[in-house]
C-alpha positions as CSV (number, residue, x, y, z in Angstrom):
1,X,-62.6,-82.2,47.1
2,X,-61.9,-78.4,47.9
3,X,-60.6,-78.0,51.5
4,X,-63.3,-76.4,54.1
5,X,-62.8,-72.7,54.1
6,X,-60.7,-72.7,51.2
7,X,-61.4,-70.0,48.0
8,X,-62.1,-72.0,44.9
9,X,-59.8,-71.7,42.0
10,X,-62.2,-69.7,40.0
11,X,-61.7,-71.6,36.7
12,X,-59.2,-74.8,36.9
13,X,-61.6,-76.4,39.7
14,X,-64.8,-76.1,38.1
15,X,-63.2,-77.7,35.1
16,X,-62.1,-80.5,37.6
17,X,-64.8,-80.9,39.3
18,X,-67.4,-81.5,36.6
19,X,-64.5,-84.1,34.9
20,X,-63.3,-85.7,38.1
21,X,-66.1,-88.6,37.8
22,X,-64.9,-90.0,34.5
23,X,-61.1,-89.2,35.3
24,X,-58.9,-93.1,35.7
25,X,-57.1,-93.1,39.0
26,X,-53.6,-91.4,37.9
27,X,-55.5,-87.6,36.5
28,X,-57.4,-88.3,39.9
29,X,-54.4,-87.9,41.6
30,X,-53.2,-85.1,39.3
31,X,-56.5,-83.2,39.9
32,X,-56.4,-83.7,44.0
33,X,-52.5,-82.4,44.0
34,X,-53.9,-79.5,41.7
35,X,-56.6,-78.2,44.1
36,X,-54.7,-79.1,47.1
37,X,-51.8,-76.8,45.7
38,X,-53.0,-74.4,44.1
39,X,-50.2,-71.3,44.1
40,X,-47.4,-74.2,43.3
41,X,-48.5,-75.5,39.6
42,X,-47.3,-72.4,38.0
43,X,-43.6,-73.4,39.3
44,X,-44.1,-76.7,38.4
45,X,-42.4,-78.4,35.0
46,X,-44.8,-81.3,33.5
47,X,-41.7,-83.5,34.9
48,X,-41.8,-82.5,38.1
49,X,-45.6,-82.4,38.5
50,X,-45.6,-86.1,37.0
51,X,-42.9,-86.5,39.9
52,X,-45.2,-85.1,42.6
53,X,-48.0,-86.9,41.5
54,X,-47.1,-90.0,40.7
55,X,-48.5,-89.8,37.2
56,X,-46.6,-90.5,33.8
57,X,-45.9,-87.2,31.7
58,X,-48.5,-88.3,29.1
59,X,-51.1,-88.4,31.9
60,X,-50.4,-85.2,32.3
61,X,-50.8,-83.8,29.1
62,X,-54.2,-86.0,28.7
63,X,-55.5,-84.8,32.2
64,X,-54.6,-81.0,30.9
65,X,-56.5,-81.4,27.4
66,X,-59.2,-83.4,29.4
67,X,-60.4,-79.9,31.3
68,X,-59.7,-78.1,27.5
69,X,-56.8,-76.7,27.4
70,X,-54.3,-77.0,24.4
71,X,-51.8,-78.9,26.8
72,X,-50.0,-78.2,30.1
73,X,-48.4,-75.1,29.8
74,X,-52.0,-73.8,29.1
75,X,-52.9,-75.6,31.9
76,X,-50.6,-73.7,33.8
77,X,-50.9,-69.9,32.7
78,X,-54.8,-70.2,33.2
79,X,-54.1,-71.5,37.2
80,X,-51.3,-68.8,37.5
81,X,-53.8,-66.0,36.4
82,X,-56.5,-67.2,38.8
83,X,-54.0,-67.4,42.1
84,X,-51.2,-65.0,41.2
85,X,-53.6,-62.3,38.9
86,X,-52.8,-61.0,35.8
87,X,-49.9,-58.3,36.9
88,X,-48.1,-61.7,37.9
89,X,-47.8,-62.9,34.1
90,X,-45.6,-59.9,33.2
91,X,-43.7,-59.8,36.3
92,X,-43.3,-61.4,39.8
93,X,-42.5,-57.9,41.7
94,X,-43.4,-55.3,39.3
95,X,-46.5,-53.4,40.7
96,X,-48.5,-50.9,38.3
97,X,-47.9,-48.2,40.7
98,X,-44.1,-48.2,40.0
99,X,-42.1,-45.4,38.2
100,X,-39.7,-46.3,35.8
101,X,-37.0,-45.8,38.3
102,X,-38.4,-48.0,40.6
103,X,-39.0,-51.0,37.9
104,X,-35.3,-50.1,36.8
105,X,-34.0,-50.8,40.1
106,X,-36.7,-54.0,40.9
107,X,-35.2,-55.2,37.0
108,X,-31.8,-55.3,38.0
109,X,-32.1,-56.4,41.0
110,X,-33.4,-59.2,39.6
111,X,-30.6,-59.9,36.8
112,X,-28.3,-60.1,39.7
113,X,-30.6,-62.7,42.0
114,X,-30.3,-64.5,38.9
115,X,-26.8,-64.1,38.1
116,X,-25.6,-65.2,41.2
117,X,-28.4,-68.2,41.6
118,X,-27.1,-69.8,38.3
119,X,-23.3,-69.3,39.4
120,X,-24.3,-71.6,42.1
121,X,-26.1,-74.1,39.8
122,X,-24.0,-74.0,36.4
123,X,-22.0,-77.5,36.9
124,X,-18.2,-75.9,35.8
125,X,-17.4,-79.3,34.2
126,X,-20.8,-79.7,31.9
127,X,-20.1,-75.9,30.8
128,X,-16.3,-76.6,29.7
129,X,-17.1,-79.6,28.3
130,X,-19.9,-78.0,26.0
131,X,-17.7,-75.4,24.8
132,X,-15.0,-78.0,23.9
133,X,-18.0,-79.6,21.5
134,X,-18.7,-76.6,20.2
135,X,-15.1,-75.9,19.6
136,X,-14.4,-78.9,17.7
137,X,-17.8,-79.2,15.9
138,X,-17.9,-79.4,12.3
139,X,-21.3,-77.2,12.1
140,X,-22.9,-75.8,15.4
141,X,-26.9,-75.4,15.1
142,X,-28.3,-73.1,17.5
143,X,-32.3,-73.3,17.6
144,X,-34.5,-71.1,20.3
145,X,-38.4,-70.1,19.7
146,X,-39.8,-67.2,21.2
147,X,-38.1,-65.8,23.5
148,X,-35.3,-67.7,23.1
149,X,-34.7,-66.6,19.4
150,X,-32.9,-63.6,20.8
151,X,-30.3,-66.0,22.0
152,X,-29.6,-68.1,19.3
153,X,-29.1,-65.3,17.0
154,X,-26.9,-63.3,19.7
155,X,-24.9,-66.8,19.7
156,X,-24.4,-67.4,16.5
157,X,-22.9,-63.6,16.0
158,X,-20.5,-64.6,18.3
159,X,-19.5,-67.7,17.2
160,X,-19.6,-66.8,14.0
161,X,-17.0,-64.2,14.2
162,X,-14.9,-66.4,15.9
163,X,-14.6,-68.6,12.8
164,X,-17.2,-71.0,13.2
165,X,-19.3,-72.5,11.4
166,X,-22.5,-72.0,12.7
167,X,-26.6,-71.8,12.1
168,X,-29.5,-70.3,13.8
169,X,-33.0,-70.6,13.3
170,X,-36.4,-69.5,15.1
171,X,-38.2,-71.3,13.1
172,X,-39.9,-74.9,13.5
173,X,-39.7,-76.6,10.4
174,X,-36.5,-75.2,9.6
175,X,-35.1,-76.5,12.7
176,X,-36.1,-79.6,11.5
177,X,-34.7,-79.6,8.3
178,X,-31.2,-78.3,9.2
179,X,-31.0,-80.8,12.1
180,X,-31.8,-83.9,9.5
181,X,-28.6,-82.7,7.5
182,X,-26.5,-83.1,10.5
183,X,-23.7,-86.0,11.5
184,X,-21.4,-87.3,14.4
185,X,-19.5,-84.3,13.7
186,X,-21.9,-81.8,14.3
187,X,-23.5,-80.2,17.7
188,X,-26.8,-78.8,18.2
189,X,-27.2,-76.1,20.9
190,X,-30.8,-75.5,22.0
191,X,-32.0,-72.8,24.2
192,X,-34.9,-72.7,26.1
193,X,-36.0,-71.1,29.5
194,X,-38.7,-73.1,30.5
195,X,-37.1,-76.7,29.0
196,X,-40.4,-77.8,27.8
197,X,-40.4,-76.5,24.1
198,X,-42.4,-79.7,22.0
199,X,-40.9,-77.9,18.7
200,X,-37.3,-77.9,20.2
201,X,-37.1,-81.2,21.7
202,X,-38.0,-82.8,18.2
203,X,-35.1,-81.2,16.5
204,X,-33.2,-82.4,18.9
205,X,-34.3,-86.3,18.6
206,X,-34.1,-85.8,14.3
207,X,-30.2,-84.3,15.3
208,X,-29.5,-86.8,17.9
209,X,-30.2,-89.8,15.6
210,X,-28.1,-88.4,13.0
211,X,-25.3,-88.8,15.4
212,X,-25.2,-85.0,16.7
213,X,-24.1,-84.1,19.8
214,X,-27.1,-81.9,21.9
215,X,-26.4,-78.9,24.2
216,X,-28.7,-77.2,26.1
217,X,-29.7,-74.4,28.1
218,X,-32.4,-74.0,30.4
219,X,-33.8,-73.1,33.8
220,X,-32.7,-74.9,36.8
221,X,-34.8,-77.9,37.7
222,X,-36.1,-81.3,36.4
223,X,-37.2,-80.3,32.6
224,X,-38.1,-82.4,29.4
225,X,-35.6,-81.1,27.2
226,X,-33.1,-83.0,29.6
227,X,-33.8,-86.4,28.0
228,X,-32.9,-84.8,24.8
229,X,-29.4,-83.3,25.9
230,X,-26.1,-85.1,26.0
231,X,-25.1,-82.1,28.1
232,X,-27.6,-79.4,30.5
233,X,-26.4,-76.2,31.7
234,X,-28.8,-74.6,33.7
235,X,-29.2,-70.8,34.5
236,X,-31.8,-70.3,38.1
237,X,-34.2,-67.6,38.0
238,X,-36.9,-66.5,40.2
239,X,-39.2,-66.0,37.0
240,X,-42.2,-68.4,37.4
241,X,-42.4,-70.3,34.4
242,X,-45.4,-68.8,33.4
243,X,-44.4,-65.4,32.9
244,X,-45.4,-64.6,29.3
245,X,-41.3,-63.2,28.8
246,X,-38.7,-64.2,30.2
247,X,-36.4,-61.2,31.2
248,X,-33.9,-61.9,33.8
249,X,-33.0,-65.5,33.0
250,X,-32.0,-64.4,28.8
251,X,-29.2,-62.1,30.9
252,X,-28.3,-65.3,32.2
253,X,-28.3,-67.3,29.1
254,X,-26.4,-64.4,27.3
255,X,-23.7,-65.1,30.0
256,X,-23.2,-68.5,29.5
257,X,-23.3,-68.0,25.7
258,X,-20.5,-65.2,26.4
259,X,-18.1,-68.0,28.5
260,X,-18.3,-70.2,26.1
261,X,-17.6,-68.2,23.4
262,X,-14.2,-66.6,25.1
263,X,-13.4,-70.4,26.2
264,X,-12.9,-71.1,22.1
265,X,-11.7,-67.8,21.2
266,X,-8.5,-68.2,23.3
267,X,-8.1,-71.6,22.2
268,X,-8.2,-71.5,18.6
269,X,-4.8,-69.5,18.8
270,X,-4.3,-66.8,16.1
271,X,-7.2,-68.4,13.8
272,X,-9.8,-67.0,15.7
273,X,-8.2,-63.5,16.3
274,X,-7.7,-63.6,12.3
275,X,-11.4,-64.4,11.4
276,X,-12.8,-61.4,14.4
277,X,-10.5,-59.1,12.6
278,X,-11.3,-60.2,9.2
279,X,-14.9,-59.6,10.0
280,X,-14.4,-56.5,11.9
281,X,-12.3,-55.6,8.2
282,X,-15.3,-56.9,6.3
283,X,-17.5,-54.3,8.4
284,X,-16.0,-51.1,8.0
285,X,-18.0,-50.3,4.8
286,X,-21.2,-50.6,7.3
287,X,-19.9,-47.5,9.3
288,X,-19.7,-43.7,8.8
C-alpha cells in the first residue's frame, strides 16, 4: 500500500496495515487516501474527509475506532504528531528557539492573517441577520466547550449588559438541559473552532426541535456543526485543526461576537444605553 520510497507513518500505517484485510470497501478507501496523504488529514474535517473519500461520516468514525482510537479527531492528532511533530500541536510557526519577542511578533502576525482571512469569508448578510435573532430573541443560549468557553462567557457579558436576556454554559449536560427549556422564541448561539463538537451539536438538535433558532460560529470550511445551524458564520485561520488551543481564531470569534453585539446596542435605542449604564451603576461598589 505505502508508495516506493516513501517514510511510513510511524503509527497510523501500522495500525492500517494489520486492519486493512478485514476493512469493507468504503474504510478501504479511507485507509488508501490516509497513506497516500499523509501531511493533509490533520486539515481535514470528518466532512470533508468523507467528501474526499467517498465514505459516509459514520464510516469514518468506525474506520477511526477500527485502528483504536476514541474517534476521528483522535485519529487525527495521533497522524498530525507523526508528520508535523509535536512542536506542531502547540503552534504551526512557533519554533523552541524563539524569544518572547519573536513569538510576540509570529502571535500577532497571525491574529491579523486571520483577521483579514475571515473578513473575506464572513457572508455580511448571514452575520446581520444573526444579530437581528439575537436581537429579537426571547432568551439567547450561548454554549462553547474548551476552548470555546472563553467565548461564550465573554458573549454573554456583552449581551448581557446590553439588556438581554442571555445564558452561557461550558458544560455538557447543562447545555442540554437549558436547551430542552427553550421555544420558537428563543436562539441558541454555539461556538466552536473546529465545528465538530459531538457535545455541542446535540444541544443544538434538543434546541432545534423545541423550535429554537441555531447560530453558529466556526472555522471556515465544510463542518458538522453546519447541519445543525439555521445560520454559519465562519472565521478562517491558518490553525490546523489539531492544534491542542486555538489562539488566533478566538480573536476572530471575539470579533464577530463584538459586531454583533454593537449591531443591537445601537438598535435597541435608549433601552440598551439605560441597562449598560444601569449595570455600569450597579458596579461601582466593585471598585476602589
Amino acid at each position: 500500500m505505502t508508495e516506493k520510497g516513501k517514510a511510513p507513518i510511524n503509527g497510523i500505517e501500522l495500525r492500517i496495515k494489520s486492519m486493512y484485510p478485514n476493512m469493507g470497501s468504503a474504510e478501504k478507501k479511507v485507509a488508501d487516501w490516509i497513506v497516500k496523504n499523509p501531511g493533509a488529514v490533520a486539515d481535514k474535517s470528518i466532512v470533508e474527509l468523507a467528501s474526499l473519500t467517498g465514505a459516509s461520516e459514520a464510516t469514518i468514525a468506525r474506520f477511526s475506532r477500527r485502528l483504536g482510537y476514541g474517534g476521528f479527531q483522535e485519529m487525527k492528532i495521533s497522524v498530525a504528531k507523526d508528520t508535523a511533530g509535536e512542536s506542531k500541536i502547540i503552534h504551526e510557526k512557533v519554533q523552541r528557539s524563539d524569544t518572547c519577542s519573536e513569538i510576540f511578533t509570529k502571535v500577532v502576525s497571525g491574529i491579523d492573517e486571520t483577521l483579514m482571512h475571515t473578513r473575506r469569508v464572513l457572508d455580511p448578510e448571514k452575520l446581520q441577520t444573526a444579530a437581528e435573532l439575537i436581537h429579537n430573541a426571547r432568551k439567547v443560549l450561548i454554549i462553547g466547550l474548551g476552548a470555546s468557553a472563553s467565548v461564550t462567557m465573554d458573549a454573554a457579558h456583552k449581551f448581557l449588559r446590553e439588556g438581554i436576556d442571555c445564558t452561557y454554559s461550558s458544560d455538557n449536560h447543562m447545555q442540554i438541559i437549558l436547551a430542552s427549556h427553550l421555544s420558537e422564541k428563543d436562539v441558541v448561539l454555539a461556538i466552536s473552532h473546529s465545528g465538530a463538537s459531538k457535545d455541542i451539536m446535540e444541544a443544538m438538535d434538543v434546541a432545534r426541535s423545541c423550535g429554537a433558532k441555531t447560530i453558529s460560529i466556526s472555522n471556515y470550511g465544510k463542518n458538522p456543526i453546519e447541519k445543525y445551524s439555521d445560520i454559519s458564520l465562519h472565521t478562517a485561520s491558518d490553525e490546523t485543526q489539531f492544534r491542542n488551543l486555538a489562539l488566533s481564531s478566538r480573536i476572530a470569534q471575539l470579533s464577530i461576537i463584538d459586531t454583533m453585539y454593537l449591531y443591537i446596542a445601537m438598535r435597541r435605542d435608549r433601552s440598551a444605553l439605560s441597562a449598560i449604564n444601569k449595570v455600569e451603576s450597579a458596579l461601582t461598589t466593585k471598585k476602589v
